[in-house]
PDB file as gemmi writes it, atoms N, CA and C in Angstrom:
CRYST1    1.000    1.000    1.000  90.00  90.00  90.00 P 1                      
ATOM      1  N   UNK A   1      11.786 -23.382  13.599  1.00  0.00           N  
ATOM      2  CA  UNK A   1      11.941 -22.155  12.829  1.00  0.00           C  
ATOM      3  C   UNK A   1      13.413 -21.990  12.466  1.00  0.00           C  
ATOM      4  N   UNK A   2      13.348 -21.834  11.327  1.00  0.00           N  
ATOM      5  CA  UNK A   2      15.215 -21.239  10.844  1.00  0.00           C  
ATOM      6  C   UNK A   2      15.759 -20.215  11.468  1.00  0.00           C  
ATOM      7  N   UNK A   3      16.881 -20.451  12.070  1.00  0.00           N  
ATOM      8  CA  UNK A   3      17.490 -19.311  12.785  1.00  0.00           C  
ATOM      9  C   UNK A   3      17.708 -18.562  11.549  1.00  0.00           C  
ATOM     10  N   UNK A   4      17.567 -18.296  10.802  1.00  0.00           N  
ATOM     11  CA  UNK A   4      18.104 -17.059   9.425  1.00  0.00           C  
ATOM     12  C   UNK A   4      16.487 -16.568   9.310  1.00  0.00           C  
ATOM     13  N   UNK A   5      15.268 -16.825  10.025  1.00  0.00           N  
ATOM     14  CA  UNK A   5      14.035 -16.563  10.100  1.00  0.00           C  
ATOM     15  C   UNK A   5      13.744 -15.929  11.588  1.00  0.00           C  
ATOM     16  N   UNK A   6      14.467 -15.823  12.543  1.00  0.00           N  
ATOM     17  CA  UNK A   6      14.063 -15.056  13.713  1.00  0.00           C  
ATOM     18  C   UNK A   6      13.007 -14.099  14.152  1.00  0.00           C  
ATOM     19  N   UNK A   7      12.496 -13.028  12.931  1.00  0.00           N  
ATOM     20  CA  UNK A   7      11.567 -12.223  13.310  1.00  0.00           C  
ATOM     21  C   UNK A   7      10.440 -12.718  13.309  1.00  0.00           C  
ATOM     22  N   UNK A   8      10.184 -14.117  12.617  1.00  0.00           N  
ATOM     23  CA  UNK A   8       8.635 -15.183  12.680  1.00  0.00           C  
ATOM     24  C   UNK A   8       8.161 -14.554  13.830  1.00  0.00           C  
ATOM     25  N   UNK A   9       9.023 -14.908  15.110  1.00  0.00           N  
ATOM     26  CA  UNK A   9       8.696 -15.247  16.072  1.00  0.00           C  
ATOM     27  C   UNK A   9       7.735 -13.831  16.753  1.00  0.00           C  
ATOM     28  N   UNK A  10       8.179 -12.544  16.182  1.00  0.00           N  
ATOM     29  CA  UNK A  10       7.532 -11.650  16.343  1.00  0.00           C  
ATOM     30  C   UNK A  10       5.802 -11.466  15.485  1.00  0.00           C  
ATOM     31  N   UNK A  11       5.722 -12.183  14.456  1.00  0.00           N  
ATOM     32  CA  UNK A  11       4.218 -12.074  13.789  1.00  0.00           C  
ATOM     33  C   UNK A  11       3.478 -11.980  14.416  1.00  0.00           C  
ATOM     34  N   UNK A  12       2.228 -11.208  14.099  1.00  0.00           N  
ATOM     35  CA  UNK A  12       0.619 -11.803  14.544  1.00  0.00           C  
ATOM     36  C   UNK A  12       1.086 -13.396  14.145  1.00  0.00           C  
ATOM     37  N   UNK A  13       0.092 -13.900  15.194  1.00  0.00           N  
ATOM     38  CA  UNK A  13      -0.305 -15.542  14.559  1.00  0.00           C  
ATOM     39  C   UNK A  13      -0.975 -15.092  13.558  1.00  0.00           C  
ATOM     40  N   UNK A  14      -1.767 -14.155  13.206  1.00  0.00           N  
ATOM     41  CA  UNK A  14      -2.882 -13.755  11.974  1.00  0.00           C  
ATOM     42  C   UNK A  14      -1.920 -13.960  10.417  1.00  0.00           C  
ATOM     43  N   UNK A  15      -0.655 -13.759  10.647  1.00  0.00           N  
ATOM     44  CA  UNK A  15       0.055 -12.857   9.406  1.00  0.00           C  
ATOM     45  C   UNK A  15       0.900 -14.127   9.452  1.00  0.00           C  
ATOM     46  N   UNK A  16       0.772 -14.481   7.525  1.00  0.00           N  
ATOM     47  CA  UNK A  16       1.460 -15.626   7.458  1.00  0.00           C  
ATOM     48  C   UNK A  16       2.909 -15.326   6.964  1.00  0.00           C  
ATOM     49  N   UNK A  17       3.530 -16.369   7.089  1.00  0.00           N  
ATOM     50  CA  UNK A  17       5.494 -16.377   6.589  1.00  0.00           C  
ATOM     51  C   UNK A  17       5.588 -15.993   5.742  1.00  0.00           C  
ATOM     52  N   UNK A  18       4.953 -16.685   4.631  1.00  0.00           N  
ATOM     53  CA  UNK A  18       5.467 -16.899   3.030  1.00  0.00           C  
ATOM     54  C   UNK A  18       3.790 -16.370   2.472  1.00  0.00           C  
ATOM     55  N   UNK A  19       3.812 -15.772   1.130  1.00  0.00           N  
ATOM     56  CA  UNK A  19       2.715 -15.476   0.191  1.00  0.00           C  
ATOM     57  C   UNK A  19       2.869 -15.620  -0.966  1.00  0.00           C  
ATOM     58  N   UNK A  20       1.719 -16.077  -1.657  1.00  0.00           N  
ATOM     59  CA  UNK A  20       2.122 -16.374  -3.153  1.00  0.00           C  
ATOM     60  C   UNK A  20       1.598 -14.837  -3.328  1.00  0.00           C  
ATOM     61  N   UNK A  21       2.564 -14.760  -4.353  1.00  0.00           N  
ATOM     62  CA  UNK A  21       2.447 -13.090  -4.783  1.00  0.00           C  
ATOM     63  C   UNK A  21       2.428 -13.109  -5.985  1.00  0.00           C  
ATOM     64  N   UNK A  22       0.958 -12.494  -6.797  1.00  0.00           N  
ATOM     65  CA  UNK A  22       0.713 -13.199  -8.044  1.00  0.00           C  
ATOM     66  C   UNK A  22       1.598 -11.965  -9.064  1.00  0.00           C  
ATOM     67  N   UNK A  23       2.054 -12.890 -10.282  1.00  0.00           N  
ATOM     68  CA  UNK A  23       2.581 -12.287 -11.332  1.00  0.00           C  
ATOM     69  C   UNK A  23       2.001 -11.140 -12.394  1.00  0.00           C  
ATOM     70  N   UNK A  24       1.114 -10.129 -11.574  1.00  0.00           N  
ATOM     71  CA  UNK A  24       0.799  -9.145 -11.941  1.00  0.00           C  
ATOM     72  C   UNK A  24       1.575  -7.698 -11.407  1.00  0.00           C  
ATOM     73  N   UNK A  25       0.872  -6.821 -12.141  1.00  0.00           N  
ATOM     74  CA  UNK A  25       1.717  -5.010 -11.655  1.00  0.00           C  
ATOM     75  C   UNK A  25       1.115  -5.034 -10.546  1.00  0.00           C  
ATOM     76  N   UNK A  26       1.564  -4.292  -9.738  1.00  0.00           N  
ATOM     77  CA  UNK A  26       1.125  -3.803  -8.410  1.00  0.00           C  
ATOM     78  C   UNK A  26       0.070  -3.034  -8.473  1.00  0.00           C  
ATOM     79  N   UNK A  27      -0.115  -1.973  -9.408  1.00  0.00           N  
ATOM     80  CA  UNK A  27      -1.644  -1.249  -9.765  1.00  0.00           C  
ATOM     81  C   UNK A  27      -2.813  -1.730 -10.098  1.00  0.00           C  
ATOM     82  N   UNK A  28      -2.238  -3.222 -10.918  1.00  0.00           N  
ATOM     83  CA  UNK A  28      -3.205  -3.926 -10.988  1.00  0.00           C  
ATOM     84  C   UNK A  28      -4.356  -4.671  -9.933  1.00  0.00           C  
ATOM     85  N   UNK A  29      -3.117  -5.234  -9.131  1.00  0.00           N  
ATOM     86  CA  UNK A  29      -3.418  -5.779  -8.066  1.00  0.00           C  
ATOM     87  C   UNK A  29      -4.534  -4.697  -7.220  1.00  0.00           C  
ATOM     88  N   UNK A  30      -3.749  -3.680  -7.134  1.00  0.00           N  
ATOM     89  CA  UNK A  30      -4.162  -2.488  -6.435  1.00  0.00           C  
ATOM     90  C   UNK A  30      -5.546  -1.853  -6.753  1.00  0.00           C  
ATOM     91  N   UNK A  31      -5.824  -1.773  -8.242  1.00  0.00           N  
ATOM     92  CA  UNK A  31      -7.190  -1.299  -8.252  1.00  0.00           C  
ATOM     93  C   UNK A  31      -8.403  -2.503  -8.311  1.00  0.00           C  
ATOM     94  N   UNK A  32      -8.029  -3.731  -8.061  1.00  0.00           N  
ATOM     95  CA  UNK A  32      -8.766  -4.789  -8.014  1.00  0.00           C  
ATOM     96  C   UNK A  32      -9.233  -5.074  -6.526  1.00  0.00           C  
ATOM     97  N   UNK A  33      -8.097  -4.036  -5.378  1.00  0.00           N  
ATOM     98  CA  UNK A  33      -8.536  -4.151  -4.200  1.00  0.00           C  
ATOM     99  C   UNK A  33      -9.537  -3.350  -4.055  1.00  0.00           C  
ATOM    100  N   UNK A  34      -8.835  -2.131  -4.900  1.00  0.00           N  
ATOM    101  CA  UNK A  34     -10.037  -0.384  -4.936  1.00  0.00           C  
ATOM    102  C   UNK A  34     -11.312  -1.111  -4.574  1.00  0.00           C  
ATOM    103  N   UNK A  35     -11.938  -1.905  -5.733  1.00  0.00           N  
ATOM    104  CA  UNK A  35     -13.251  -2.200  -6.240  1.00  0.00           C  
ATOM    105  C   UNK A  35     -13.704  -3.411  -5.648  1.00  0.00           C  
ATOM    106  N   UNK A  36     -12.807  -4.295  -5.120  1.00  0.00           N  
ATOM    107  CA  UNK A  36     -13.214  -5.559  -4.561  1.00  0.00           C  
ATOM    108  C   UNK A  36     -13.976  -4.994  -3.018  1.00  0.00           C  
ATOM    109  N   UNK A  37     -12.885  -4.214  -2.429  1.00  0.00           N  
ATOM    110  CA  UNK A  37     -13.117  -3.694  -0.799  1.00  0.00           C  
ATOM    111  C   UNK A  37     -13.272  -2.812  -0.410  1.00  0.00           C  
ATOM    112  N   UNK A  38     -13.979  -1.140  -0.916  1.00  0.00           N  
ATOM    113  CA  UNK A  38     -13.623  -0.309  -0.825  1.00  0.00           C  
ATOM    114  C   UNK A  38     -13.942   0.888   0.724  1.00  0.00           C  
ATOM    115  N   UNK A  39     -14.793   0.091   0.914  1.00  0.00           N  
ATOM    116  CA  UNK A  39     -15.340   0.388   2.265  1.00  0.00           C  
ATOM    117  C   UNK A  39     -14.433  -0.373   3.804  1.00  0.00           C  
ATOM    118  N   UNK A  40     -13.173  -0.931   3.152  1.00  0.00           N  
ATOM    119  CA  UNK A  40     -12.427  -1.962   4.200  1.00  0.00           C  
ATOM    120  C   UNK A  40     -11.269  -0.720   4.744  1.00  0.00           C  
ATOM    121  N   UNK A  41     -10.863  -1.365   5.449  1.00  0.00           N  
ATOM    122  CA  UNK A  41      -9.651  -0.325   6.300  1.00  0.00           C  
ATOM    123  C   UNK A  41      -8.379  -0.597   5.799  1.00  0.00           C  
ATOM    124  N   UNK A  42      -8.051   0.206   4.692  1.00  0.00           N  
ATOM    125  CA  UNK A  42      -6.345   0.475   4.179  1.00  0.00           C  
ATOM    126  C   UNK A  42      -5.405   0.648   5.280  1.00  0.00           C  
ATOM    127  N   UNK A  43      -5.446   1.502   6.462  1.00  0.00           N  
ATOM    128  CA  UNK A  43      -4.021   1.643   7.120  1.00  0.00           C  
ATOM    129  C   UNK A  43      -4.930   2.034   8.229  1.00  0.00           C  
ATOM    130  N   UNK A  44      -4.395   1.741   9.468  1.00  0.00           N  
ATOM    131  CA  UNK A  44      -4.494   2.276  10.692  1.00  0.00           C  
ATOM    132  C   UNK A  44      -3.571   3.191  11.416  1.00  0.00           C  
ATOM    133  N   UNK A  45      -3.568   4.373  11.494  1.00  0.00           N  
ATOM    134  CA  UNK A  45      -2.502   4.731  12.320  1.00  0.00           C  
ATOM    135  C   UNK A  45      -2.320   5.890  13.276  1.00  0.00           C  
ATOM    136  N   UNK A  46      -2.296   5.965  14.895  1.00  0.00           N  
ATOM    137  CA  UNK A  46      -2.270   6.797  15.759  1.00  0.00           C  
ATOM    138  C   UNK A  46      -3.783   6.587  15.796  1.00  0.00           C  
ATOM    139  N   UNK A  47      -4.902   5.834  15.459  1.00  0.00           N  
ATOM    140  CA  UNK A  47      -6.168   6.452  16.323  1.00  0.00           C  
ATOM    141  C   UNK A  47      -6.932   6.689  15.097  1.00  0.00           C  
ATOM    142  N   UNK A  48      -6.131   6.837  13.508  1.00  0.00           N  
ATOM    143  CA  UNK A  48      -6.756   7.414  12.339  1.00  0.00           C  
ATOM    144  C   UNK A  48      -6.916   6.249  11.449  1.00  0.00           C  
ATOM    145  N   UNK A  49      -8.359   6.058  10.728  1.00  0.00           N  
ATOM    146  CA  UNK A  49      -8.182   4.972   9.646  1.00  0.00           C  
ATOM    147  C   UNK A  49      -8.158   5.550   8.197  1.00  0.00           C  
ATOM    148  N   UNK A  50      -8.080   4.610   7.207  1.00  0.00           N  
ATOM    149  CA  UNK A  50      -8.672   5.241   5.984  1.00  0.00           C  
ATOM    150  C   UNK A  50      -8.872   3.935   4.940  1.00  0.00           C  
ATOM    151  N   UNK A  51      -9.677   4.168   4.740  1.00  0.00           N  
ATOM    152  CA  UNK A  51     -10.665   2.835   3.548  1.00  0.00           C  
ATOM    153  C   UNK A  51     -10.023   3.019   1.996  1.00  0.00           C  
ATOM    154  N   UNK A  52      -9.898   1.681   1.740  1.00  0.00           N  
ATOM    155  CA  UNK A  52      -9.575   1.423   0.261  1.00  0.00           C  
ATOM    156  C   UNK A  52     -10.090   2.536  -0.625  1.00  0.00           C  
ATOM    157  N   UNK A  53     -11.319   2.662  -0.607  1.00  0.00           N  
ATOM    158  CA  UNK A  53     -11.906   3.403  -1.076  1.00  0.00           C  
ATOM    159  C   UNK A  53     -11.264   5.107  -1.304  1.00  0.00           C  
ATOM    160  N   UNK A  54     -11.196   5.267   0.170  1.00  0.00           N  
ATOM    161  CA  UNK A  54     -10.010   6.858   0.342  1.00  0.00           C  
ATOM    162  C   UNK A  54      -8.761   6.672  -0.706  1.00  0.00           C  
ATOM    163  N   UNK A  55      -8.416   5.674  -0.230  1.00  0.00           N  
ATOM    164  CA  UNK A  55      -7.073   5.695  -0.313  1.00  0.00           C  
ATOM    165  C   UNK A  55      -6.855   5.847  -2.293  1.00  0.00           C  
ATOM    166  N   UNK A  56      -8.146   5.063  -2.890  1.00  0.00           N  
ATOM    167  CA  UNK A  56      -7.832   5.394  -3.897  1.00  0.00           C  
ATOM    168  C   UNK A  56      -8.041   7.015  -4.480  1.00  0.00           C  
ATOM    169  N   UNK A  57      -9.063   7.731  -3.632  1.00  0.00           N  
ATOM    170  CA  UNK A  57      -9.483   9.155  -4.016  1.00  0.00           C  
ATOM    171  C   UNK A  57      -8.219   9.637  -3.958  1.00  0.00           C  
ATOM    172  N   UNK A  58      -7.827   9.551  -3.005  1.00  0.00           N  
ATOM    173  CA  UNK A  58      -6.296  10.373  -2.357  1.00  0.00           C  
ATOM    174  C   UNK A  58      -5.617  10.357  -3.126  1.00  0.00           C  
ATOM    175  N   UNK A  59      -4.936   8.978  -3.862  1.00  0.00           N  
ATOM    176  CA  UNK A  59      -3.738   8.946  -4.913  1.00  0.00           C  
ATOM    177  C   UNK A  59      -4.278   8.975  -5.875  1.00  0.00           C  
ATOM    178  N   UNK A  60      -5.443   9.548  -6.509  1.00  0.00           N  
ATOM    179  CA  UNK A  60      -5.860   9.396  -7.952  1.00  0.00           C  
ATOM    180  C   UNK A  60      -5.479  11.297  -8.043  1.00  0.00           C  
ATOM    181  N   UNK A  61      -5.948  12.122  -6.575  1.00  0.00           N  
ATOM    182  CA  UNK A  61      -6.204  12.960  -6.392  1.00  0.00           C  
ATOM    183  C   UNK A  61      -4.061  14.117  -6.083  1.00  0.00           C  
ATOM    184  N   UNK A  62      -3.407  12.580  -5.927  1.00  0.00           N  
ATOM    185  CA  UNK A  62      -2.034  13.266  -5.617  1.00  0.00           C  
ATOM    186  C   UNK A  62      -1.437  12.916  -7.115  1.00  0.00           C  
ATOM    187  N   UNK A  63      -1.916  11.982  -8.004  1.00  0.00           N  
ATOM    188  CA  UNK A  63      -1.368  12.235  -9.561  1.00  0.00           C  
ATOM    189  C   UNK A  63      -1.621  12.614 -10.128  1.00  0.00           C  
ATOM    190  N   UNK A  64      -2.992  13.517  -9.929  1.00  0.00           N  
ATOM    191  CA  UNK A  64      -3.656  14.622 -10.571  1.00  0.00           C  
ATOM    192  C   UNK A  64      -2.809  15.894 -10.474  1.00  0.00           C  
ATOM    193  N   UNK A  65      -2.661  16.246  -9.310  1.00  0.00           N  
ATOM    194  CA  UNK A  65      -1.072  17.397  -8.798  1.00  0.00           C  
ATOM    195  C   UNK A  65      -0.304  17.165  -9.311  1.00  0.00           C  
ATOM    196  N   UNK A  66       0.740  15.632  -9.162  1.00  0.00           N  
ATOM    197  CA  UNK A  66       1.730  15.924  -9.784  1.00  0.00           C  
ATOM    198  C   UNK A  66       1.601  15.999 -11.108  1.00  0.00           C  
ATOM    199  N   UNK A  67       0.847  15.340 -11.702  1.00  0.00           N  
ATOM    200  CA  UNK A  67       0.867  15.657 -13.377  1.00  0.00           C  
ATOM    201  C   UNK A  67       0.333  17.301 -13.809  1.00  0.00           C  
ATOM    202  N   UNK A  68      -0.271  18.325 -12.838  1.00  0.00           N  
ATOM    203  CA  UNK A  68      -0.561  19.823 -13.087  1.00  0.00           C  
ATOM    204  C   UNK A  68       0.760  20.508 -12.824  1.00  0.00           C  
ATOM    205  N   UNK A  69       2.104  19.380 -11.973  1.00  0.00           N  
ATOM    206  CA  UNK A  69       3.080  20.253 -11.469  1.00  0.00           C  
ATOM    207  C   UNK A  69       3.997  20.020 -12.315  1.00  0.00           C  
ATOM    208  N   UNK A  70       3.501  19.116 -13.884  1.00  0.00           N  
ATOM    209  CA  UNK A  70       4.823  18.648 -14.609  1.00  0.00           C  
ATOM    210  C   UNK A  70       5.251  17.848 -14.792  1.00  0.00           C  
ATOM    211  N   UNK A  71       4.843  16.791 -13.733  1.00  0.00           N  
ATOM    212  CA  UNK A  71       5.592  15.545 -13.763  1.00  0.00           C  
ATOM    213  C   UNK A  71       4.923  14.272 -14.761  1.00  0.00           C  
ATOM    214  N   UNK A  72       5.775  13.498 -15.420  1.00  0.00           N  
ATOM    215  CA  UNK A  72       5.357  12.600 -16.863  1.00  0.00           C  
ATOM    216  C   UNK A  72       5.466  11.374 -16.499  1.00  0.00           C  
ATOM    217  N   UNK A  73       4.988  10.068 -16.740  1.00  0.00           N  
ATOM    218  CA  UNK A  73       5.322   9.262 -16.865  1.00  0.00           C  
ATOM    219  C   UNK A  73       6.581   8.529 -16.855  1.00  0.00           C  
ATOM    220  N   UNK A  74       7.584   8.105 -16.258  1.00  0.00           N  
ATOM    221  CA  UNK A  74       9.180   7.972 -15.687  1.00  0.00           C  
ATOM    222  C   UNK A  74      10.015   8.650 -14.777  1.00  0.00           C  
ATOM    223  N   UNK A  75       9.616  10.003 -14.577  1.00  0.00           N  
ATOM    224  CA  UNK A  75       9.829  11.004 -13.825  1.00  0.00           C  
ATOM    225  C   UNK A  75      10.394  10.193 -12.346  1.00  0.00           C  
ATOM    226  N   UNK A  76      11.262  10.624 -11.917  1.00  0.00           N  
ATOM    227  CA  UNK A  76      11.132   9.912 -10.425  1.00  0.00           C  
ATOM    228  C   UNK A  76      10.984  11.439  -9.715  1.00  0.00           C  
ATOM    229  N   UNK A  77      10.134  11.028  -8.605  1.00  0.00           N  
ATOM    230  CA  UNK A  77       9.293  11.661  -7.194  1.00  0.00           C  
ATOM    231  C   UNK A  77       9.852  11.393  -6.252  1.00  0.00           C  
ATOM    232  N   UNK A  78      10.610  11.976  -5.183  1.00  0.00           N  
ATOM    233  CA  UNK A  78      10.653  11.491  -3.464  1.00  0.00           C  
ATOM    234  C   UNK A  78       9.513  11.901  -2.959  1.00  0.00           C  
ATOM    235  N   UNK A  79       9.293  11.032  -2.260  1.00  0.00           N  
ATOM    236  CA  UNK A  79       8.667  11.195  -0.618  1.00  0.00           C  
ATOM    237  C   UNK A  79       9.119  11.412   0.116  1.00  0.00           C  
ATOM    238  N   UNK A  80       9.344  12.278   1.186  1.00  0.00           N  
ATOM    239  CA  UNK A  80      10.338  11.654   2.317  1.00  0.00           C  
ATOM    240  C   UNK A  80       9.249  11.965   4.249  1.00  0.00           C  
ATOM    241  N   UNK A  81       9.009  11.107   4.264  1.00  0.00           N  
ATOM    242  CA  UNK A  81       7.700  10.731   5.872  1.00  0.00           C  
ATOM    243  C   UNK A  81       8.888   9.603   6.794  1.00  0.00           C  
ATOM    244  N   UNK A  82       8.165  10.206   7.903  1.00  0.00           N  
ATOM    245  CA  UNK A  82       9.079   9.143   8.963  1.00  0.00           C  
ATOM    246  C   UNK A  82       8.849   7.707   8.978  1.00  0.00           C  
ATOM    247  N   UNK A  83       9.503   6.901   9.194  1.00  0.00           N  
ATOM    248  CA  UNK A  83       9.328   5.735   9.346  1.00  0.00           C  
ATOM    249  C   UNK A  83       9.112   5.403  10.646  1.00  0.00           C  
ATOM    250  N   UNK A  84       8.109   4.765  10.070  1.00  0.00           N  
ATOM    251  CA  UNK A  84       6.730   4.560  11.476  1.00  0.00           C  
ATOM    252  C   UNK A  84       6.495   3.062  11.669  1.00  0.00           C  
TER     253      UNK A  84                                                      
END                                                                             
């Protein structure tokens, strides 16, 4: 392993090094997961899950808000959540 690669050593064996990461938008990618998996588990966290499926209700359902609160297309948004 390359010492300029050190955290390898921390992976799941499950979770690989390197990914081909295809030359599409990320939304794209993203609603191809919506519909491919939607019943699969998006995030785990503290004990709580939530399915592709949610996850797309949720953010279809938080750009619905921000676009009633004003916000357009380029607009930049913070978030600000702990890093977990």
């Amino acid at each position: 392993m390359s010492d300029t690669r050190r955290w390898l050593a921390s992976y799941d064996p499950r979770v690989p090094a390197d990914l081909d990461i295809p030359d599409i938008p990320f939304t794209q990618l993203a609603e191809a997961i919506f519909r491919e998996v939607p019943g699969a588990t998006a995030w785990h966290f503290l004990g709580a899950r939530g399915t592709f499926g949610e996850l797309d209700a949720d953010s279809r359902r938080f750009a619905r808000y921000l676009a009633d609160a004003g916000c357009h297309p380029g607009d930049v948004v913070a978030i600000c959540l702990p890093n977990v």
